[in-house]
C-alpha positions as CSV (number, residue, x, y, z in Angstrom):
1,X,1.7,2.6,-37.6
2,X,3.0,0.2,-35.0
3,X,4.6,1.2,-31.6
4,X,8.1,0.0,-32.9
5,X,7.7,1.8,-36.1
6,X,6.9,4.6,-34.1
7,X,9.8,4.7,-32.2
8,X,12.3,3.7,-35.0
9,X,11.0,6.9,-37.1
10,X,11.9,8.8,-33.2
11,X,15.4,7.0,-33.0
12,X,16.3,7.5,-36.6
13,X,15.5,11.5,-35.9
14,X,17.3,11.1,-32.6
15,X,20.7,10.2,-33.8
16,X,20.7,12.3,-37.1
17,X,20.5,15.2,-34.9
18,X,22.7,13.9,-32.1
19,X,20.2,14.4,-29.6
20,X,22.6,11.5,-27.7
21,X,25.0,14.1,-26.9
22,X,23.3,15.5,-23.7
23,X,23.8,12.0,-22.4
24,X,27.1,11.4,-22.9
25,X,28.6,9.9,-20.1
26,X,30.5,6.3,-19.2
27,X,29.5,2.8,-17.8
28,X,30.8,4.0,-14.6
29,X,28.6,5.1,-11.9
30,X,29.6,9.2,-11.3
31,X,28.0,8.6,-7.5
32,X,29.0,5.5,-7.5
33,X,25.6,3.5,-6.5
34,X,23.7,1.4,-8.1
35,X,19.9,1.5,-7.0
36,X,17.4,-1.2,-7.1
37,X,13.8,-0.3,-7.9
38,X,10.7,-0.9,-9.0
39,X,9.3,-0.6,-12.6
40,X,6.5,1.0,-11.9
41,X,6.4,3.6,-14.6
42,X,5.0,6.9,-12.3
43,X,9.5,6.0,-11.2
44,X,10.7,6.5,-14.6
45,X,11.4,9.7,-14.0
46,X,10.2,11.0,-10.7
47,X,12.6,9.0,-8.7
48,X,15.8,10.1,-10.5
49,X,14.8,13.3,-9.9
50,X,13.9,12.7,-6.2
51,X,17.3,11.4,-5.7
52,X,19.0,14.1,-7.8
53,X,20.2,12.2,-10.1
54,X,21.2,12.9,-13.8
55,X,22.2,10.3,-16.3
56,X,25.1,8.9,-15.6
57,X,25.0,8.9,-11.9
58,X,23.8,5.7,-10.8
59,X,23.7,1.8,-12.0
60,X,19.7,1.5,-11.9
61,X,18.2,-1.9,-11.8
62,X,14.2,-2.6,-12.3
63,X,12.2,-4.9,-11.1
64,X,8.2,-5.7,-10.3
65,X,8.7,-4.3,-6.4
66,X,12.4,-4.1,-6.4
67,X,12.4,-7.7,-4.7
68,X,15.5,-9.6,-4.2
69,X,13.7,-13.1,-4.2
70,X,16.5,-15.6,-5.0
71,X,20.3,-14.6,-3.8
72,X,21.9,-16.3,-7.0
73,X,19.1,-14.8,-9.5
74,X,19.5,-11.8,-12.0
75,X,18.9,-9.2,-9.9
76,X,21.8,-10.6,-7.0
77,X,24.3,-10.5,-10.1
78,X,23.5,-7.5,-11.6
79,X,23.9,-5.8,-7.8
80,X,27.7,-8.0,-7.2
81,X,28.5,-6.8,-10.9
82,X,27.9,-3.2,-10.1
83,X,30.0,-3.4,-6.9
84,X,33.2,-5.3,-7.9
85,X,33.2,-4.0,-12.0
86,X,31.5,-1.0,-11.8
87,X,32.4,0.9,-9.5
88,X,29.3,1.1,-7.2
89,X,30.1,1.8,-3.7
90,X,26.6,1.6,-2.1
91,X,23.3,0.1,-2.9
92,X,20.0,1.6,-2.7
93,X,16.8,-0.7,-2.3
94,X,14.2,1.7,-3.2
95,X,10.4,0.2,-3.0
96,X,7.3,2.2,-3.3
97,X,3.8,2.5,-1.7
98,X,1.1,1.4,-4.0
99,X,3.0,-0.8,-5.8
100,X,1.2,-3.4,-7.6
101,X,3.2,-6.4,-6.6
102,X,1.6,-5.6,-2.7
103,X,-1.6,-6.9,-4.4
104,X,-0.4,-10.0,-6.8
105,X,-3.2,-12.4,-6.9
106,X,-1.3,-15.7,-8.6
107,X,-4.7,-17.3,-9.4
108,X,-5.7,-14.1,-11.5
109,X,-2.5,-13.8,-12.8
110,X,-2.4,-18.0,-14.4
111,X,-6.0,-17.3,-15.2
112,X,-4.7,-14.3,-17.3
113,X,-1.9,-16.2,-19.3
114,X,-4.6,-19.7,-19.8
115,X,-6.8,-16.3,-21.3
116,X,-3.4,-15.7,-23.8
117,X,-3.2,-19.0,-24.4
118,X,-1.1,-20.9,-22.3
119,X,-2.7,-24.6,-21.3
120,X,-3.2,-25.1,-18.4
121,X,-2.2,-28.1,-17.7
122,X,1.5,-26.5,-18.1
123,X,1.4,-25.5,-14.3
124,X,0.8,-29.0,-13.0
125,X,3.8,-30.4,-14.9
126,X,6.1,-26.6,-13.2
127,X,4.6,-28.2,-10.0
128,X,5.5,-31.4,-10.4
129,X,9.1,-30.1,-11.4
130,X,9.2,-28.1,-8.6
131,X,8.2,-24.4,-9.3
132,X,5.4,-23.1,-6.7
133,X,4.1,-20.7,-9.4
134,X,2.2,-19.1,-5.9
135,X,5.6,-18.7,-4.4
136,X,7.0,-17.2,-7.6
137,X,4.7,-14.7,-8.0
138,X,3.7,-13.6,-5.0
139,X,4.4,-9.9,-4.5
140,X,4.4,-8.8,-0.3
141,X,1.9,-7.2,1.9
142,X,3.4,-4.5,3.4
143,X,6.4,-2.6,1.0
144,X,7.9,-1.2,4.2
145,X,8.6,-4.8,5.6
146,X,9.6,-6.1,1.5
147,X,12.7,-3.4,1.8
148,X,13.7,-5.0,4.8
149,X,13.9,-8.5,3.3
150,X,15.9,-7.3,0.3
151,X,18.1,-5.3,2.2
152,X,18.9,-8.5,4.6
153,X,19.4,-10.7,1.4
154,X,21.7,-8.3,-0.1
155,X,23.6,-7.4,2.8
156,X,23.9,-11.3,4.5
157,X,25.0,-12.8,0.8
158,X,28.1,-14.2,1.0
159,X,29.6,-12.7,-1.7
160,X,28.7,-9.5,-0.4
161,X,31.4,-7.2,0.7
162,X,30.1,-6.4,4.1
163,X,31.8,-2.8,3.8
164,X,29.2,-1.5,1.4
165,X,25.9,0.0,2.9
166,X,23.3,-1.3,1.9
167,X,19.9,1.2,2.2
168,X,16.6,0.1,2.3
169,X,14.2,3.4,1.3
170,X,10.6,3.7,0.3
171,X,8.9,6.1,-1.9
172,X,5.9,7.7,-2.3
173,X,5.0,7.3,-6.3
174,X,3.5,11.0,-6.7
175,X,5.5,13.1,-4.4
176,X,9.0,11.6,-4.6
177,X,9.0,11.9,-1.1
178,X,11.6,9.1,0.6
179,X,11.6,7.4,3.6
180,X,14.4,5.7,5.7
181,X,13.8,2.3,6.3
182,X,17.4,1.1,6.7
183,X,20.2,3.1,7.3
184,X,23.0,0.9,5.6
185,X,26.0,3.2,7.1
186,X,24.9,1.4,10.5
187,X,25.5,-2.2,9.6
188,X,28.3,-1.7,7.2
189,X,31.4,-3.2,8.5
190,X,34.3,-0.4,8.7
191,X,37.6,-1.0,6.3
């Protein structure tokens, strides 16, 4: 049986006994935040519940170390979307310690995907048009200082409202515990 399979036989279970209906809830945020964080899997659950948060709470956006690396990418819409359609008031950059991105070795990583077949000669030509595939994947060194970056590309975008705090917070992936790193409420401009 395949993974998919497996989980089809799950999901078909799942609605036929409305298991959905715990989870009811709407596209709106009921905290109104939406949070940005990694997708490192010991977060799946342990952060919601370090934040006390329930389904239905909070806009949640994953990515590999909750890094805003480009401020017209995905992750830069998905965050504007949240605050002018969805009703999210404040953001939350949450990072973690340990995260794998804070050790991201780009020469591993092409060797990897030559190893699943992709030639290499493909990342001359992405140089050549202008992709620095070391710049692209390069995770950071220190998560505490990563945050910091996010949070200064979230809150300086221009199409930022600059009344909306923007946090910057960093958690430990066993414990839950969180840590302050920015304090958006001190550089959000007052309406």
């Amino acid at each position: 049986m395949t993974i998919l399979s497996t989980i089809l036989e799950f999901n078909e279970t799942f609605v036929i006994e409305k298991k959905y209906e715990e989870y009811a809830t709407t596209k709106f945020p009921d905290k109104h935040i939406v949070i940005l964080t990694c997708m490192d899997t010991r977060l799946t659950e342990l952060l919601p519940k370090a934040m006390n948060l329930k389904n239905g709470d909070a806009k949640i956006i994953k990515s590999a170390g909750a890094i805003v690396n480009h401020p017209f990418g995905g992750i830069m819409r998905s965050l504007l979307l949240a605050i002018y359609d969805l009703q999210a008031d404040e953001v939350f950059i949450v990072g973690h310690h340990d995260c794998g991105m804070s050790s991201i070795e780009t020469s591993s990583i092409i060797d990897k995907m030559v190893d699943r077949g992709i030639d290499r000669s493909l990342f001359k030509t992405l140089q050549y048009s202008g992709v620095d595939m070391k710049d692209w994947l390069h995770g950071f060194s220190d998560v505490t200082e990563s945050v910091r970056m996010s949070v200064d590309i979230v809150r300086n975008h221009p199409l930022m409202d600059k009344t909306v705090p923007i946090h910057g917070l960093v958690a430990h992936p066993d414990t839950g515990k969180l840590d302050i790193i920015v304090d958006g409420y001190a550089f959000a401009v007052q309406n």
